[in-house]
DSSP file (Angstrom, degrees, kcal/mol; ACC not computed):
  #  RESIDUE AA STRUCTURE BP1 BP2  ACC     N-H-->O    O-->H-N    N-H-->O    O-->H-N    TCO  KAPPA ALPHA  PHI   PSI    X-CA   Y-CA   Z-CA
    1    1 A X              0   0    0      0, 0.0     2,-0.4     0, 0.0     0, 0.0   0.000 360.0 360.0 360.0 151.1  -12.3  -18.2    9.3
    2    2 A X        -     0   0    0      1,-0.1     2,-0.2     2,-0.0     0, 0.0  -0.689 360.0-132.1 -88.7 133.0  -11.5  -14.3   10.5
    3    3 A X     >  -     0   0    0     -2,-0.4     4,-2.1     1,-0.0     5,-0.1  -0.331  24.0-107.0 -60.8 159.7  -13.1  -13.1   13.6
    4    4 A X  H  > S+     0   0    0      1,-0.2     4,-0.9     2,-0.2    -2,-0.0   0.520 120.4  58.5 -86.5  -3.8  -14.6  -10.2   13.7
    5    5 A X  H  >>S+     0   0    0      2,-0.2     4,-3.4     3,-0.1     5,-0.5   0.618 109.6  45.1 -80.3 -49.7  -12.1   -8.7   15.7
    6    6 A X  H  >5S+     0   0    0      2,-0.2     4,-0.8     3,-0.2    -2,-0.2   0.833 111.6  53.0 -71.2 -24.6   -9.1   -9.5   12.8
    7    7 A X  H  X5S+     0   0    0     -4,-2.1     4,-1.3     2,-0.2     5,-0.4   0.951 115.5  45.5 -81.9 -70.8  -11.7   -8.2   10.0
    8    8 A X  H >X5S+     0   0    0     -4,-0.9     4,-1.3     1,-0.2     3,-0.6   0.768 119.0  40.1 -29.9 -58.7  -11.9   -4.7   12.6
    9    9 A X  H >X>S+     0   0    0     -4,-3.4     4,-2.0     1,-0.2     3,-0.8   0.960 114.0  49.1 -68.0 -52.6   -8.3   -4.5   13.0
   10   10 A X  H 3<<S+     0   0    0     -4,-0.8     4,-0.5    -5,-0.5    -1,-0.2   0.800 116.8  46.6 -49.9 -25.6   -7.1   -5.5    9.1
   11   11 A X  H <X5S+     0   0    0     -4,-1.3     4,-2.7    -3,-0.6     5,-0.4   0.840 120.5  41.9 -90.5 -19.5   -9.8   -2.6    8.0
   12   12 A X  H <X5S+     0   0    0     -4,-1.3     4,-1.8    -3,-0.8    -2,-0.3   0.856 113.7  47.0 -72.2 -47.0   -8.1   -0.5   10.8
   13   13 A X  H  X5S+     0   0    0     -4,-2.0     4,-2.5     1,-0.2    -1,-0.2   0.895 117.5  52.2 -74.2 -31.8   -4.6   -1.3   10.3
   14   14 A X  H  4<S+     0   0    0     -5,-0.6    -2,-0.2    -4,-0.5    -1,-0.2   0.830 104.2  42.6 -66.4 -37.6   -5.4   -0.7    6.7
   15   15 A X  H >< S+     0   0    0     -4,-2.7     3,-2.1     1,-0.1    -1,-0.2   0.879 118.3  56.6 -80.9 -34.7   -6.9    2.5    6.1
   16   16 A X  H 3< S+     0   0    0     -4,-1.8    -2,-0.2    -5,-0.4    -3,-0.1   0.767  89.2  71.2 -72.8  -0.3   -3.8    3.9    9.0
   17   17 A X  T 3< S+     0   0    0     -4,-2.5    33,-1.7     1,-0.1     2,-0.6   0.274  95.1  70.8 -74.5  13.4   -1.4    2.7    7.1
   18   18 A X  E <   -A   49   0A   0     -3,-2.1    31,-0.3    31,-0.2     2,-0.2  -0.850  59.4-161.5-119.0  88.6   -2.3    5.7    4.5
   19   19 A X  E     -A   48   0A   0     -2,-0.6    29,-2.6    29,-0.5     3,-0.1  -0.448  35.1 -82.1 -78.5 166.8   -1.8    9.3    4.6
   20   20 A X  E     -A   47   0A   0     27,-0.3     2,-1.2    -2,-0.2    28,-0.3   0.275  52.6-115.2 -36.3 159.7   -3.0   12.2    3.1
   21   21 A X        +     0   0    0     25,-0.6    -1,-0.1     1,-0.2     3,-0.1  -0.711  43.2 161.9-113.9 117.3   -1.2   12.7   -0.1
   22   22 A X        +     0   0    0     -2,-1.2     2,-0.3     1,-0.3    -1,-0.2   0.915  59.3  36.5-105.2 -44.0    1.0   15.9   -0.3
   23   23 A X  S    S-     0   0    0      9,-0.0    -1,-0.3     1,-0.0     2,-0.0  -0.927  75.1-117.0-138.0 153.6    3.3   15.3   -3.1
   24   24 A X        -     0   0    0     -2,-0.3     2,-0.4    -3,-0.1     5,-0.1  -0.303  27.2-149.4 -73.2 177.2    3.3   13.9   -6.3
   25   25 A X    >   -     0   0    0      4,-0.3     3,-1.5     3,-0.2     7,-0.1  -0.923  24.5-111.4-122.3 146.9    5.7   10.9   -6.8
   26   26 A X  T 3  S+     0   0    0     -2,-0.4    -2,-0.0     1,-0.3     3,-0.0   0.661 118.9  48.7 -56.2  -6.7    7.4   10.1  -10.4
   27   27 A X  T 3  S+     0   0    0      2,-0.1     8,-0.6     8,-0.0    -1,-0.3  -0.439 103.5  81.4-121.5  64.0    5.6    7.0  -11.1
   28   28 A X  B <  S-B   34   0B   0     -3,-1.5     6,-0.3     6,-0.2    -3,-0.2  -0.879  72.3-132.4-142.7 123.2    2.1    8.9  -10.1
   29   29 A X    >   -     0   0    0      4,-0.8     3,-0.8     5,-0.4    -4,-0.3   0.240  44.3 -84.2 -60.3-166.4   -0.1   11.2  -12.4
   30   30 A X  T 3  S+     0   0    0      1,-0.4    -1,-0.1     2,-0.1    -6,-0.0   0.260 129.2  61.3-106.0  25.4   -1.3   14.4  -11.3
   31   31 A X  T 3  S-     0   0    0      2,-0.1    14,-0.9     3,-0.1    -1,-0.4   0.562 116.1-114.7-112.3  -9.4   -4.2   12.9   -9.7
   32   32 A X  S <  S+     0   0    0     -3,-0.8     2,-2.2     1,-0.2    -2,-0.1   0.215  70.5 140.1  92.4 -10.7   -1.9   11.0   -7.5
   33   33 A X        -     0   0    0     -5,-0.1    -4,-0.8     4,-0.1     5,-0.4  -0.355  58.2-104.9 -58.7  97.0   -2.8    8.0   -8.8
   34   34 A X  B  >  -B   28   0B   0     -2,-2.2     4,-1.0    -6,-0.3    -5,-0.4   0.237  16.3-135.6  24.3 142.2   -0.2    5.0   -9.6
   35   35 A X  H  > S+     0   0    0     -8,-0.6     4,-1.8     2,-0.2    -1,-0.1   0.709 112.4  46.3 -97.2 -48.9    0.5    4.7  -13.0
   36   36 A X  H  4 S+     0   0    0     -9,-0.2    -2,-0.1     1,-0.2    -8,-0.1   0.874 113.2  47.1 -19.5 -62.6    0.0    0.9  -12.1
   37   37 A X  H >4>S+     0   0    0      2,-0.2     3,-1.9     1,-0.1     5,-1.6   0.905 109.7  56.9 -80.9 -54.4   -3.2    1.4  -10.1
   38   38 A X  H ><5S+     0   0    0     -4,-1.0     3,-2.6    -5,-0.4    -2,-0.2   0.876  98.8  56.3 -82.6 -32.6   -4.7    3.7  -13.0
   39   39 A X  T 3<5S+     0   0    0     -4,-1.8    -1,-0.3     1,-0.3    -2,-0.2   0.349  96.0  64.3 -23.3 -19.4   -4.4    1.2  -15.5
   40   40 A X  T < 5S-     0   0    0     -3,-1.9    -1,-0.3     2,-0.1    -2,-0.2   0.406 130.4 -95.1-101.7 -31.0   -6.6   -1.1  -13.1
   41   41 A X  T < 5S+     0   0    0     -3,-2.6     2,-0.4    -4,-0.5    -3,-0.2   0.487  78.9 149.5 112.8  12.5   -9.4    1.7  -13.7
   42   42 A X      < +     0   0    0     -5,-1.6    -1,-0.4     1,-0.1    -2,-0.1  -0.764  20.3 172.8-100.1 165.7   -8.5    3.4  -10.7
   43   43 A X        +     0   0    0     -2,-0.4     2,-0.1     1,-0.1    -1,-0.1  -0.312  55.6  56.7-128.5  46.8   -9.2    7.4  -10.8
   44   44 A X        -     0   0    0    -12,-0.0     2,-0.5     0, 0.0   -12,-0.1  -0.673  50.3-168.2-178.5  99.0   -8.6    8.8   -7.6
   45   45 A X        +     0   0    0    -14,-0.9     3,-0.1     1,-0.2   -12,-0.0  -0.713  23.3 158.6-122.3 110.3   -5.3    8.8   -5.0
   46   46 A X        +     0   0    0     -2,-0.5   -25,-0.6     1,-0.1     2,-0.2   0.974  61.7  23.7 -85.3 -47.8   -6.7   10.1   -1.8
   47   47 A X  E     -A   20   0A   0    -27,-0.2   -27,-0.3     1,-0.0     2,-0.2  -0.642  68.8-141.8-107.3 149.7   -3.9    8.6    0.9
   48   48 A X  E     -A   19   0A   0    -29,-2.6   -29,-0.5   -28,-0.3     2,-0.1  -0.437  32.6 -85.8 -72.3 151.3   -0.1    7.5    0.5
   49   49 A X  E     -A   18   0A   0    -31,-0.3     2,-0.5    -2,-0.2    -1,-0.2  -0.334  47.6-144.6 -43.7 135.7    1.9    4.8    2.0
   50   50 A X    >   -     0   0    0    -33,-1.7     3,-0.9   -32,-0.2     2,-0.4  -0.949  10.1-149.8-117.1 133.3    3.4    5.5    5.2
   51   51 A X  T 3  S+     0   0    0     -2,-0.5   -34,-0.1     1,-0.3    -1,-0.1  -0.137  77.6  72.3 -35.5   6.0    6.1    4.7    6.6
   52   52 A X  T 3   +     0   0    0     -2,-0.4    -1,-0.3     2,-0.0     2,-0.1   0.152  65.6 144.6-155.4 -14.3    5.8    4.5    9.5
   53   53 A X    <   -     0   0    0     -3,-0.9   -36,-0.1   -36,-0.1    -4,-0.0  -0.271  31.0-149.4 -21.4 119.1    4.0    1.5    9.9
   54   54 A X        -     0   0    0     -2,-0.1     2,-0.3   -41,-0.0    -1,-0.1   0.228  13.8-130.9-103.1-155.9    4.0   -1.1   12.4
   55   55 A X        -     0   0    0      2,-0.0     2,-0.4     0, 0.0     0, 0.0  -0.712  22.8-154.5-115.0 127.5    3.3   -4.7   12.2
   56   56 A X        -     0   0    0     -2,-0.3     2,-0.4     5,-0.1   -43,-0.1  -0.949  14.1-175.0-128.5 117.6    0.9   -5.9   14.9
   57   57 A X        +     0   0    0     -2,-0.4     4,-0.2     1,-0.1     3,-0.1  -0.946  38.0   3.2-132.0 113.9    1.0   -9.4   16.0
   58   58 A X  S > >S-     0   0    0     -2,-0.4     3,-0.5     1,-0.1     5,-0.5   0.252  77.6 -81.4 113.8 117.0   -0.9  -11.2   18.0
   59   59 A X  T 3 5S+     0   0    0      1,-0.2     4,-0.4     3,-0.1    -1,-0.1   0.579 127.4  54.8 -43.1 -14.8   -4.1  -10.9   20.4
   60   60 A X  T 3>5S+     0   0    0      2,-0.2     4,-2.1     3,-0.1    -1,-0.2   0.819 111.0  45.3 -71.7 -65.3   -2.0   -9.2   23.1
   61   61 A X  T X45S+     0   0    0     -3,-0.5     3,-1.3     2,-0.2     4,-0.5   0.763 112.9  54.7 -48.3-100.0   -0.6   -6.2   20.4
   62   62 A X  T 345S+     0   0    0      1,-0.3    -1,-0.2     2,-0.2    -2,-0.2   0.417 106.8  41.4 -27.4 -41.0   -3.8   -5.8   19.2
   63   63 A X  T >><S+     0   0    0     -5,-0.5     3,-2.3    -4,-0.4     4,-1.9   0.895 108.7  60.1 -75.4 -53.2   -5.6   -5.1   22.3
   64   64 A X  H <X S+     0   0    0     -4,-2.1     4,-1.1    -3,-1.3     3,-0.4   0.938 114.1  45.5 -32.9 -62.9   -2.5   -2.8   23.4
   65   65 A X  H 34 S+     0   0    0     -4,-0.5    -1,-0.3     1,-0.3    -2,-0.2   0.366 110.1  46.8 -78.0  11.5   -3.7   -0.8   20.0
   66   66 A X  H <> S+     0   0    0     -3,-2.3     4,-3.4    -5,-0.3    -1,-0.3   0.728 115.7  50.4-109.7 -22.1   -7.3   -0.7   20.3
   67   67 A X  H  < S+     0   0    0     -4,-1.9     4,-0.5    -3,-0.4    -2,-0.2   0.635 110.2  43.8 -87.9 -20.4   -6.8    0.5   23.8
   68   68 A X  T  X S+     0   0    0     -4,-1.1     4,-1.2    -5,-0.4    -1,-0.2   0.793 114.8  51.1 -68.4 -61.8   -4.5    3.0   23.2
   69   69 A X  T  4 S+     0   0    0     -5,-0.2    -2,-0.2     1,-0.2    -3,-0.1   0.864 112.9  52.5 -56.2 -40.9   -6.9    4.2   19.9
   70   70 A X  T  < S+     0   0    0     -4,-3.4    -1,-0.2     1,-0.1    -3,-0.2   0.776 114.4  39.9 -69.2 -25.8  -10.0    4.1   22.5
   71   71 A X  T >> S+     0   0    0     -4,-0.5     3,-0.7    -5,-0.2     4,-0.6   0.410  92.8  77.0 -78.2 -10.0   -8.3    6.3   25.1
   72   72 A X  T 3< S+     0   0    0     -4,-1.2     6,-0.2     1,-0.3    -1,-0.1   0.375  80.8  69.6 -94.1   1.2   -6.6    9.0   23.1
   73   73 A X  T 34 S+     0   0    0     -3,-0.1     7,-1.7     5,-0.1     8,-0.3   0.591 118.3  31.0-101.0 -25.3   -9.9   11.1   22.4
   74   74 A X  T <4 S+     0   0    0     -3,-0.7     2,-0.3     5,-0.3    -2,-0.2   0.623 102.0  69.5 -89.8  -5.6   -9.4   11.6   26.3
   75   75 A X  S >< S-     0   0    0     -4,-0.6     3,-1.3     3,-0.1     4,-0.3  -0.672  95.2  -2.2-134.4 159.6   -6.2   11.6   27.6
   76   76 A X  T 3  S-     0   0    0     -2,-0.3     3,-0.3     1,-0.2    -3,-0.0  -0.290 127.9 -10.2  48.9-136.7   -3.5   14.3   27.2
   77   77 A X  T 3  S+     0   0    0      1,-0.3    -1,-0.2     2,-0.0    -4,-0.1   0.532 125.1  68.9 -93.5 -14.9   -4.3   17.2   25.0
   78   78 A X    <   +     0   0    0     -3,-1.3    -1,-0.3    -6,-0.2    -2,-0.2   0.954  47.7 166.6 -79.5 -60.4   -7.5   15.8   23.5
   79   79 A X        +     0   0    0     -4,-0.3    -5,-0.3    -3,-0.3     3,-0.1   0.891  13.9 154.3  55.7  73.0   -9.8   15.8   26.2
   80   80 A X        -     0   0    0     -7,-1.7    -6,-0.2     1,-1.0     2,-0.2   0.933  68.3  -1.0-120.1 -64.8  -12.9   15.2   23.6
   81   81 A X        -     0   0    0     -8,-0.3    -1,-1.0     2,-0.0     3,-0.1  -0.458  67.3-115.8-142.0 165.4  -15.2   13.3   26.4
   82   82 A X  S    S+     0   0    0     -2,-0.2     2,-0.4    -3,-0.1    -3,-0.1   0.715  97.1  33.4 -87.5 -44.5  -15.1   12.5   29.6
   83   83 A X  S >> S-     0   0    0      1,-0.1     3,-2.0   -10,-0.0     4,-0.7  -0.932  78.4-121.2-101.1 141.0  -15.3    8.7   29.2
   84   84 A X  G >4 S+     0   0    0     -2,-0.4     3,-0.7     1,-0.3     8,-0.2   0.699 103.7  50.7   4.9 -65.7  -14.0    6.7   26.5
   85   85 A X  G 34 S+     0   0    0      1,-0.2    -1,-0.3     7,-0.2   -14,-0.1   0.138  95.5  68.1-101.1  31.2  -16.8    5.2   25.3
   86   86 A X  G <4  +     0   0    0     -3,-2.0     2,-0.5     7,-0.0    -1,-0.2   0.667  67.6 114.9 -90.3 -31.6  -19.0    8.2   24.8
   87   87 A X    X<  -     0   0    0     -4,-0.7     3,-2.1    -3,-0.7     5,-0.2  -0.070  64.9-146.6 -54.6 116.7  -16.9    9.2   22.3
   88   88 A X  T 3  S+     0   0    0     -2,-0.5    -1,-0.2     1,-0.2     5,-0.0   0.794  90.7  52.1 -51.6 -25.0  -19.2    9.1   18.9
   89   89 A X  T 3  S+     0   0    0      2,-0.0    -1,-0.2    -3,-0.0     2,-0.2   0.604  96.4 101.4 -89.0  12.7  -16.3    8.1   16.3
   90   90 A X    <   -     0   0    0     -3,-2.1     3,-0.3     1,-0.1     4,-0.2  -0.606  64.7-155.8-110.5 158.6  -15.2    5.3   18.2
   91   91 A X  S  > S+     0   0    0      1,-0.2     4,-1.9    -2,-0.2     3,-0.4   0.413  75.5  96.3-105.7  25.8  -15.4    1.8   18.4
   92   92 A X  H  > S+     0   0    0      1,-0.2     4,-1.1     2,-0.2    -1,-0.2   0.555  81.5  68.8 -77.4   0.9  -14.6    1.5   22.5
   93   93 A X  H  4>S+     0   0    0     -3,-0.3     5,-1.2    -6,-0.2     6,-0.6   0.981 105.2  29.5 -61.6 -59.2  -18.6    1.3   22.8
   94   94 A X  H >45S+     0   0    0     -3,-0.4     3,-0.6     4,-0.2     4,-0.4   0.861 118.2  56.9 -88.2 -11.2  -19.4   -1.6   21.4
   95   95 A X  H 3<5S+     0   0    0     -4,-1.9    -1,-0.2     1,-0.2    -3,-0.2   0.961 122.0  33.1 -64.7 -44.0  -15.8   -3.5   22.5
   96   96 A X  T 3<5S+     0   0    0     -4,-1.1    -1,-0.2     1,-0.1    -2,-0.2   0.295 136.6  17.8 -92.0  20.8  -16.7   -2.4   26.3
   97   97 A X  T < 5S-     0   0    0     -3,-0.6    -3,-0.2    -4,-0.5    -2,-0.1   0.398  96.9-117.9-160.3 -32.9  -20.2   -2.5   26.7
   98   98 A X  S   <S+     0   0    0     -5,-1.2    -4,-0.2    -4,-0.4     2,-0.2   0.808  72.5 131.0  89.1  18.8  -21.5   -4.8   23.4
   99   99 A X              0   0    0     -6,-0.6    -1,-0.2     1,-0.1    -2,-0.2  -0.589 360.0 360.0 -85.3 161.9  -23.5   -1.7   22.0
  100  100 A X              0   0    0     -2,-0.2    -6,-0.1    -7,-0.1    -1,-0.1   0.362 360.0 360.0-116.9 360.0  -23.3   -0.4   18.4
């Protein structure tokens, strides 16, 4: 059974594996959809593949990326909050403190 940490990360790795969608591709209509995917009944392609994508394996990686993703609303140019887990889009509340 998935923990509830592997369900976070898998919805996490999944929606950042996408970007915005800028150009069409030749096997995509002009909605950006798939020709594949629309056929399936879907009507809508908000995000792309990326490339750019990492594979993360292993309870050691995975904390390295949530901890990095909880810090980066402070550190360097972002400076969003002061602490980490004040920031409101984040999930470094309830992973440090057990709040929702």
């Amino acid at each position: 059974m998935e923990s509830y940490l592997e369900k976070e990360i898998f919805y996490f790795v999944t929606f950042t594996c996408y970007r915005s969608v800028g150009s069409e591709s030749s096997s995509s209509d002009s909605d950006g959809v798939q020709i594949e995917e629309r056929k399936k009944g879907k009507k809508h392609q908000v995000f792309r593949l990326s490339f750019d994508a990492k594979e993360v394996s292993g309870d050691d990686e995975i904390v390295k990326v949530l901890d990095y993703m909880h810090h980066n609303p402070v550190s360097g140019k972002w400076e969003l909050v002061e602490d980490f887990v004040d920031y409101p889009y984040s999930s470094a509340r309830y992973y440090e403190l057990g709040e929702q």
